[in-house]
C-alpha positions as CSV (number, residue, x, y, z in Angstrom):
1,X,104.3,139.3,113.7
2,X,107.2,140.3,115.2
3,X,110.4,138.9,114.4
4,X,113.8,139.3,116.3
5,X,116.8,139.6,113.8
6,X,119.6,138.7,116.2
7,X,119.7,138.5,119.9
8,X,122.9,138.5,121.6
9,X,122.9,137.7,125.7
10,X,125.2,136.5,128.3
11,X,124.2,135.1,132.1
12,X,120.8,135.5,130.5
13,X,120.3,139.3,129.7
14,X,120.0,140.5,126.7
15,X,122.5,142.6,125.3
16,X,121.3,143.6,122.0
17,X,118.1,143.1,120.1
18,X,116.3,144.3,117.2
19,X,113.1,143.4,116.3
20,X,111.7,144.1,112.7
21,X,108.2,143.4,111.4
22,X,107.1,141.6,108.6
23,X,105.3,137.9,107.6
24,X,107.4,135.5,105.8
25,X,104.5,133.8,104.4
26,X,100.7,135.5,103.3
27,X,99.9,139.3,103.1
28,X,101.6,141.0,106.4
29,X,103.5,144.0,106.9
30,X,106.1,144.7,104.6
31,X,109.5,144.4,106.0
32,X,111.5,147.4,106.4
33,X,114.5,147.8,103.5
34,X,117.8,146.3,104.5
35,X,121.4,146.0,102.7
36,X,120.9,143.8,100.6
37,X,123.1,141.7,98.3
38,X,120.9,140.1,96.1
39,X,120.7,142.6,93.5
40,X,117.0,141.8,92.7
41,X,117.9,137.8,91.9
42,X,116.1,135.3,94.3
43,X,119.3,134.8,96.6
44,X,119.7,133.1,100.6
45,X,122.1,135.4,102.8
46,X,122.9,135.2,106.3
47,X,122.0,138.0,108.6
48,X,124.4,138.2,111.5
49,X,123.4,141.5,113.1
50,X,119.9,143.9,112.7
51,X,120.0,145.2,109.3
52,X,121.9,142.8,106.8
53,X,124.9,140.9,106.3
54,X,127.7,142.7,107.8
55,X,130.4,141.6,109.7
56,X,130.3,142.0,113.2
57,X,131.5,141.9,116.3
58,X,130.4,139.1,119.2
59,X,132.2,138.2,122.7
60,X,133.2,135.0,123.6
61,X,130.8,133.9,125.8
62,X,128.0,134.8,124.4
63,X,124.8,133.2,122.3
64,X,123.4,134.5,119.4
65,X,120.9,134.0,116.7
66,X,122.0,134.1,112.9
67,X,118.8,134.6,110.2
68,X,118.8,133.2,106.8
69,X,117.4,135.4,104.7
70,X,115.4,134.8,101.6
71,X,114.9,137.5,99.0
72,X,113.2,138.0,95.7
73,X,111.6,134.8,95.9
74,X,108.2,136.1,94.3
75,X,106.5,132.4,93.4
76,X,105.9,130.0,95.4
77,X,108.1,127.8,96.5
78,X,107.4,123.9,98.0
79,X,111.1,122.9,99.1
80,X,113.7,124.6,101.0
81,X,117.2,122.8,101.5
82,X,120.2,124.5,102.9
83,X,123.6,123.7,105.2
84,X,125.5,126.7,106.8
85,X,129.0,125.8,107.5
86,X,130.7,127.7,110.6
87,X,134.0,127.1,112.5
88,X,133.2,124.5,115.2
89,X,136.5,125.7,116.9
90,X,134.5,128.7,117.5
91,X,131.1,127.7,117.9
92,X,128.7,125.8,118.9
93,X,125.4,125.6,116.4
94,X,121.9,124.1,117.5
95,X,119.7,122.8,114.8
96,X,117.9,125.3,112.5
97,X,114.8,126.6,113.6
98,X,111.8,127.1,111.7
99,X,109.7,130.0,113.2
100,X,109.4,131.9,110.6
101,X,107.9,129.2,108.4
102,X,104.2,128.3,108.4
103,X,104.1,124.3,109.9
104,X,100.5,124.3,108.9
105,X,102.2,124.4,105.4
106,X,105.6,123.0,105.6
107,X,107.6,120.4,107.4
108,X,110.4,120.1,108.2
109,X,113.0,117.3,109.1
110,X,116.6,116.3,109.6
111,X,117.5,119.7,111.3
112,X,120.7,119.7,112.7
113,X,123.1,121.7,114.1
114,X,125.9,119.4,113.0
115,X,125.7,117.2,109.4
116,X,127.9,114.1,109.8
117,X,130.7,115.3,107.0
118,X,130.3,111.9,105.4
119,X,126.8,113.3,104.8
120,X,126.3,114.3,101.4
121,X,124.8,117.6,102.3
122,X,128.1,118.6,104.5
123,X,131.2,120.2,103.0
124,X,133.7,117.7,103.5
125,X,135.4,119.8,106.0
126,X,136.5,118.1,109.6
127,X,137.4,121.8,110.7
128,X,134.0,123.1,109.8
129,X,130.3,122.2,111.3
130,X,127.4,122.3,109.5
131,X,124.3,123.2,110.2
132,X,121.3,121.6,108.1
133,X,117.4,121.8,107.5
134,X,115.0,120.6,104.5
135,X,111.2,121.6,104.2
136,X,108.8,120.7,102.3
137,X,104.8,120.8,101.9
138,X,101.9,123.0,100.7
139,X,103.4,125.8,97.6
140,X,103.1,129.0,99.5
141,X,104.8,132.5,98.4
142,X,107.3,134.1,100.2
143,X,107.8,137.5,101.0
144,X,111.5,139.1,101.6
145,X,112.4,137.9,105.1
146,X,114.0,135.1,107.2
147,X,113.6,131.7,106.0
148,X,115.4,130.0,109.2
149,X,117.2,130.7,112.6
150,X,120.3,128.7,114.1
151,X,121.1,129.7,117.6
152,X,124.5,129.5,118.5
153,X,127.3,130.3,121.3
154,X,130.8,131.2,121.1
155,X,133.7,129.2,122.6
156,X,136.7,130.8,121.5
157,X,138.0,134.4,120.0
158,X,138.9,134.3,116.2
159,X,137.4,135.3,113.3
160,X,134.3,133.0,111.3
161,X,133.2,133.7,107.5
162,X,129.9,131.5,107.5
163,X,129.0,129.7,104.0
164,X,125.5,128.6,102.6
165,X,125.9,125.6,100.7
166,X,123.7,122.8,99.6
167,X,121.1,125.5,98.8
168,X,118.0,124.1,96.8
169,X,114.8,126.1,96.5
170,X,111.9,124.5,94.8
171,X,109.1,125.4,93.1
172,X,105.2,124.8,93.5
173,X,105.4,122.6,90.4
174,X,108.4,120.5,91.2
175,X,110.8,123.2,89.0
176,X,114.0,124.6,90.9
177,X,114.2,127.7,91.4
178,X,117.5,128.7,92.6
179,X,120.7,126.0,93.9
180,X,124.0,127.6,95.0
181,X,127.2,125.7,96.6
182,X,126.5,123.5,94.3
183,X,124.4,124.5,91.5
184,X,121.9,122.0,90.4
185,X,119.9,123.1,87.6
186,X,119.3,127.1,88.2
187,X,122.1,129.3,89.7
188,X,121.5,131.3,92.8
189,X,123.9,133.7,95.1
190,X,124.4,132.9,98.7
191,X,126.2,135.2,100.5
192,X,128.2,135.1,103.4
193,X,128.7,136.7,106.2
194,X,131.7,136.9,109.5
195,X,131.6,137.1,112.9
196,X,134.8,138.5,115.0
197,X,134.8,136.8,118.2
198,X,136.6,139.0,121.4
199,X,137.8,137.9,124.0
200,X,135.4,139.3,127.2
201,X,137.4,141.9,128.9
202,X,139.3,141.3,132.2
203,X,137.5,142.0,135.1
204,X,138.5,143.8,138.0
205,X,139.6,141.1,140.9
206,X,137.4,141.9,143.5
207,X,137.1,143.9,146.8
208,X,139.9,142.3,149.3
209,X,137.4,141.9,152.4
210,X,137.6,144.3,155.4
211,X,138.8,141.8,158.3
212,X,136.7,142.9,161.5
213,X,138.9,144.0,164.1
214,X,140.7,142.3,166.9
215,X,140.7,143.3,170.2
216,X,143.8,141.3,172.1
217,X,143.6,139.3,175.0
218,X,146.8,138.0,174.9
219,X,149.7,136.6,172.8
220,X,149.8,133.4,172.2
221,X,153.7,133.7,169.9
222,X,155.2,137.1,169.2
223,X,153.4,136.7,166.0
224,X,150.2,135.5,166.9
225,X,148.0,136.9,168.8
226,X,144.2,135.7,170.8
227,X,140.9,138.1,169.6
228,X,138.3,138.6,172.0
229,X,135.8,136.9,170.0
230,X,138.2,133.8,169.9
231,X,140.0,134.5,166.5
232,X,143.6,134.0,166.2
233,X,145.5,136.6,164.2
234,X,149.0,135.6,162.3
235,X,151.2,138.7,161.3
236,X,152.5,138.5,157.9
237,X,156.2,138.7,157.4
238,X,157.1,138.1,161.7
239,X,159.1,135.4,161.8
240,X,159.4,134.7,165.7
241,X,160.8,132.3,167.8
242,X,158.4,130.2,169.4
243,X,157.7,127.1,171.9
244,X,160.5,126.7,173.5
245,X,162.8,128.2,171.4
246,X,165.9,131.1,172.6
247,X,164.1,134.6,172.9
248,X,160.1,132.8,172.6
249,X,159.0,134.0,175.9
250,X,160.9,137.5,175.4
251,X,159.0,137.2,172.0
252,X,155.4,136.8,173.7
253,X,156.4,139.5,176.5
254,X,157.0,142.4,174.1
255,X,154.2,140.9,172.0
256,X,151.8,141.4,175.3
257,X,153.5,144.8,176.2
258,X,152.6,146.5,172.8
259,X,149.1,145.0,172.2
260,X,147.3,143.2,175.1
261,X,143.9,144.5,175.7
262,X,144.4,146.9,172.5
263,X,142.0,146.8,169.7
264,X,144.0,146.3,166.4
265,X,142.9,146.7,162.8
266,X,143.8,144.2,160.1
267,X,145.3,144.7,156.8
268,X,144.9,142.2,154.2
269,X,147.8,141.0,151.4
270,X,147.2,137.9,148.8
271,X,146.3,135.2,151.4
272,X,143.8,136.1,154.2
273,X,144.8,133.2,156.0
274,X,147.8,131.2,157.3
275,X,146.7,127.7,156.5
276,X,146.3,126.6,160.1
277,X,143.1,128.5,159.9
278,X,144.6,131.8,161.6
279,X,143.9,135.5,160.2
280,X,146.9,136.3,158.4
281,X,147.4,140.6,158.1
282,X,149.3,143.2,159.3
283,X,148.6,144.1,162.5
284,X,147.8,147.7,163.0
285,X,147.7,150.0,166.5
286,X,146.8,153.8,166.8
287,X,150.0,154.9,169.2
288,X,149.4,157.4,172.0
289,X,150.9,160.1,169.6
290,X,147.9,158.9,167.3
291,X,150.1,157.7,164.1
292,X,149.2,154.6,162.8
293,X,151.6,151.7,163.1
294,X,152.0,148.2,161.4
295,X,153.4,146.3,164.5
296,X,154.7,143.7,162.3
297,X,157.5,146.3,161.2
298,X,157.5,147.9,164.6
299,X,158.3,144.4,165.9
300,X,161.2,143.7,163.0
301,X,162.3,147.3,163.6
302,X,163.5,147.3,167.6
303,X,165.0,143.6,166.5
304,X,162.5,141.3,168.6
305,X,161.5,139.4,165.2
306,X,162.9,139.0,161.8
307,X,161.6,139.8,158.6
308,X,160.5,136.5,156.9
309,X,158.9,137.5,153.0
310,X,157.0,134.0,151.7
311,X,157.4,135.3,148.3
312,X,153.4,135.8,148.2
313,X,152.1,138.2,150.9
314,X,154.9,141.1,150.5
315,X,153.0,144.4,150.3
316,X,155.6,145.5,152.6
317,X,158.7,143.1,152.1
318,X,161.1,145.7,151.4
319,X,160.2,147.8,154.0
320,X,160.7,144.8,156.5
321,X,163.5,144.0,154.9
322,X,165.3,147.2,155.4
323,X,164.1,147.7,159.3
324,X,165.5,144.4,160.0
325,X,169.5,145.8,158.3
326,X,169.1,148.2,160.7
327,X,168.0,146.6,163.5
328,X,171.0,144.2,162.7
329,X,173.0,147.2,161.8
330,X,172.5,148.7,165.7
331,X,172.6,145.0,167.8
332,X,169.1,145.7,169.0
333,X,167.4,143.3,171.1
334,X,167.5,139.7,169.5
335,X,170.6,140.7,167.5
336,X,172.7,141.9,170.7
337,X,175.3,140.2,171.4
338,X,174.7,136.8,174.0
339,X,171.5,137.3,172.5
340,X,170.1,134.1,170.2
341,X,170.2,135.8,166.6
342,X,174.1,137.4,167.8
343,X,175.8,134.9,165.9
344,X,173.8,136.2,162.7
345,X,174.8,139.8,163.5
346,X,178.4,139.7,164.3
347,X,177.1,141.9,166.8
348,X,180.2,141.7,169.9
């Protein structure tokens, strides 16, 4: 059969897999050879990534399968006991999984993807989890291959270095065969293995939306203006008077003059609207000389609004800042003197 050494997969597709063949139990296919660090001793070792038990490289975010591996285990064994500790920080285990044992042989309870650590199979460690399984049944030999799976996902970057502990492997005859982390009777090696976990890289913020255009009726403020199709439009950074206020109707009248029955394209900044539920942009107007103006400038620029930045939306603050100095600077329109913003421009 077939068996996957590590998957790794985020929003459900796969990123990564290797599958290699191989039984772990009868005849089968020989398994292909992989680092190994057993050095021809029956030893457990946790594969991390297709191929052997290297460190690697995982994003946050993502789920993953980790294989414990058995090697040089030649007899037949009738018991398997092990816990993996990991950083619980960083991950989150499910309970071992025993695919790659036969069940008509073996079974297996008390899987776990996290021992109680007043367990006395858990390593004591409140910043660790532990991940735990024990078979038992019908003596059958083993082949090199993977003994368990634990599925796990990532929560958080840092770095892991998982541990094999409370290893026991038992014999057909009751004997052990191998015990690591602690040893029991018959000393064993269980080797590690870390994970790097990366933060996911920063993704792009996406497209700012392409307003439809507006074709003008009428203006409702100098700022705000009435779409055909019954949208209202806001410009960013006009502040005008309005209501009833000195220079409102003035305000509308050159609002009227410059865009009624126009059609005007909008440009988006950070908020696309004004919280009253009006478009919020910069207006824009092909002239008759066909350049391209932003009539919120055009309107701060000949003095008949001022330039009012909200601290969010200013793609084009300093620019309105500097038309309205010099609309100040030449007592244009509102600014004029006996006009309602004179007494702000000293202009006489």
């Amino acid at each position: 059969m077939n068996l996957t050494s590590i998957r790794m997969a985020v929003l459900g597709v796969t990123i990564a897999a290797v599958a290699v063949g191989g039984a772990l139990f009868g005849s089968g296919h020989a398994l292909p050879a992989l680092a190994s660090p057993c050095g021809g001793s029956p030893c457990l070792w946790i594969d991390t990534v297709p191929g052997g038990p290297v460190d690697t490289t995982a994003t946050v975010g993502f789920a993953f399968d980790v294989d414990v591996y058995a090697e040089n285990f030649a007899g037949n064994i009738g018991t398997v006991r092990f816990a993996l500790s990991y950083n619980k920080t960083l991950l989150i285990a499910n309970a071992p999984t025993t695919a790659t044992l036969s069940t008509a042989l073996f079974t297996c309870s008390n899987a776990t993807g996290v021992l109680p650590e007043a367990h006395p199979n858990a390593d004591g460690d409140l910043a660790t989890g532990d991940a735990y399984i024990y078979c038992d049944g019908t003596p059958a030999g083993v082949t090199d291959g993977p003994l368990a799976r634990i599925h796990f996902a990532s929560l958080a970057a840092g770095v892991d270095t998982m541990h094999l502990h409370h290893v026991q492997i038992g014999s057909n005859v009751g004997l052990e065969i191998m015990s690591c982390a602690p040893v029991i009777a018959t000393s064993g090696y269980c080797a590690p293995a870390t994970v790097t976990f990366v933060a996911p890289p920063a993704l792009p913020p996406p497209p700012m939306p392409i307003p439809l255009p507006c074709h003008v009726t009428h203006a409702i403020e100098g700022n705000l203006v009435q779409c055909a199709d019954g949208r209202h439009v806001h410009f960013i950074g006009v502040g005008s008077p309005t209501g009833a206020e000195a220079g409102a109707g003035w305000a509308r009248t050159v609002t009227n003059w410059f865009l009624s029955g126009k059609t005007i394209t909008l440009e988006n900044d950070t908020s696309l609207t004004d919280g009253a539920g009006a478009a919020f942009a910069y207006p824009h107007v092909i002239g008759t000389d066909g350049a391209d103006y932003n009539i919120s400038a055009v309107l701060i620029y000949v003095g008949m609004a001022k330039s009012t930045p909200d601290g969010i939306n200013i793609a084009h603050a300093g620019w309105f800042n500097a038309s309205q100095n010099y609309a100040k600077s030449q007592c244009w329109n509102m600014w004029k003197a006996g006009n309602p913003w004179a007494g702000e421009s000293g202009c006489v």
